[in-house]
C-alpha positions in Angstrom: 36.8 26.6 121.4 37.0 24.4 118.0 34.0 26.9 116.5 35.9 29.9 116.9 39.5 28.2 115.5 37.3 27.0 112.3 35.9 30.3 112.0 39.5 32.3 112.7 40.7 29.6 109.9 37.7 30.4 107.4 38.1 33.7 107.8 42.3 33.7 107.0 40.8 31.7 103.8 38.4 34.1 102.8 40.8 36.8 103.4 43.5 34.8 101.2 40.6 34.3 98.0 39.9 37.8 98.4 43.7 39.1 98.4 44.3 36.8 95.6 41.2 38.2 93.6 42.6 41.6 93.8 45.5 41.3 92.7 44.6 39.3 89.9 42.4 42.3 89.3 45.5 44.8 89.6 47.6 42.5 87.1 44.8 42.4 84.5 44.1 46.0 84.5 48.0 46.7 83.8 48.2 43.9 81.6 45.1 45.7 79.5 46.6 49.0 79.9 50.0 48.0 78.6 47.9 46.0 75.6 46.1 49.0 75.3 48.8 51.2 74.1 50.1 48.9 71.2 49.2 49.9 67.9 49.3 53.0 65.6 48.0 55.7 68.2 45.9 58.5 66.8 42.1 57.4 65.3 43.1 59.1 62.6 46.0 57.2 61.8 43.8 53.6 62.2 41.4 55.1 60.3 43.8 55.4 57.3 45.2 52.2 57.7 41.7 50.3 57.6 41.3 52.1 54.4 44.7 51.3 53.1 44.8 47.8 54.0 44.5 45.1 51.3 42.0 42.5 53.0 
């Protein structure tokens, strides 16, 4: 009885590092996909800018 209670309560952890892994998965990809869009837009347009820049 106290191997299958241990194994029921292993499992709800596993299940809790798992659920916790994905969503930190979720929230990173629409963290990088917000990120992602920030900046001038069109290669073109960085292009130009790298070129025009004074560094």
């Amino acid at each position: 009885m106290a191997a299958s209670i241990a194994n029921h309560l292993a499992r709800n952890k596993m299940a809790r590092v798992a659920g916790g892994l994905y969503l930190s998965f979720v929230l990173a990809s629409i963290l990088a996909d917000v990120l992602g869009h920030i900046g001038k837009g069109t290669p073109q347009l960085v292009y130009e800018t790298i070129l025009t820049s004074e560094w």
